[in-house]
C-alpha positions in Angstrom: 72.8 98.2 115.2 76.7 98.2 115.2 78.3 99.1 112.2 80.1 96.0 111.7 78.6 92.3 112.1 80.6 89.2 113.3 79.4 86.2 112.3 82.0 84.4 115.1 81.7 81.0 113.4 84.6 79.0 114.4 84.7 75.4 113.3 87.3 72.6 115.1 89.0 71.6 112.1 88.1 67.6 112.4 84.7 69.0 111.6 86.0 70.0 108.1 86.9 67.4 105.7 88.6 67.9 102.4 86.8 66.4 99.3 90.0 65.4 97.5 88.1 64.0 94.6 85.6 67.2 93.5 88.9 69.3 94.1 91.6 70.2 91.9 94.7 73.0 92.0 93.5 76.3 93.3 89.4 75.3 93.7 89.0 73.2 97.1 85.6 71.6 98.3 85.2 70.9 102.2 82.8 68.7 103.6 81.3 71.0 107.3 80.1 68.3 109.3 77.4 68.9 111.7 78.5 70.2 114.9 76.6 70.8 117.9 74.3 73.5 117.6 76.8 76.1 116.0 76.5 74.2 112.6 73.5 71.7 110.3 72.0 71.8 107.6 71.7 71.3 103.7 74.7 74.0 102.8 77.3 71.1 104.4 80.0 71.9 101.5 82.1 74.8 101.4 84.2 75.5 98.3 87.8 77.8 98.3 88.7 79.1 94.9 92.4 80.6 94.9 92.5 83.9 92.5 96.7 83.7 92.5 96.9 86.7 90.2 94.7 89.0 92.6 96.3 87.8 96.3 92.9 86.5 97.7 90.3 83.8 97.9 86.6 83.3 97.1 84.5 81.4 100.0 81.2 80.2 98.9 79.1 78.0 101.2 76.3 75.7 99.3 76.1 72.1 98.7 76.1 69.2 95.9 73.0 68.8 93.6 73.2 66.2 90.7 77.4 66.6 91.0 77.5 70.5 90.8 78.1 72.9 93.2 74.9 75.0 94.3 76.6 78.1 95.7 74.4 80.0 98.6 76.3 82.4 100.1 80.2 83.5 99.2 82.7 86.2 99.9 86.3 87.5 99.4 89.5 88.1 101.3 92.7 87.8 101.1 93.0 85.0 104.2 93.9 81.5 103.3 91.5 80.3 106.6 93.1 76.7 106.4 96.2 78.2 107.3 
């Protein structure tokens, strides 16, 4: 096995819609619509959190139960992706 994985998801960005009304300042919720085969399923909502004071940005993919955020799988880096 190599020693680093890619998961080489890369998303056209109509297929990402911002959820202006669940997001406020520096914590950003994105609609991932289907698309194709590359992307489905229940974790449709991806959510951005800006840390300003540490440089970098929390990534959590989940989705919406009963109007909160069920977070799934997240990670860190200091890449804005919408950028």
């Amino acid at each position: 096995m190599p020693e680093i994985i890619d998961f080489d998801i890369k998303l056209p960005s109509k297929a990402i819609i911002h959820i202006k009304e669940k997001s406020v300042y520096n914590n950003n919720y994105y609609k991932l619509n289907d698309y194709g085969d590359w992307l489905f399923g229940r974790c449709d909502i991806l959510q951005q959190v800006c840390h300003e004071d540490e440089n970098c940005y929390t990534y959590s993919i989940g989705y919406f139960e009963n109007g909160n955020f069920q977070r799934m799988m997240s990670w860190v880096t200091n890449v804005d992706i919408f950028e």
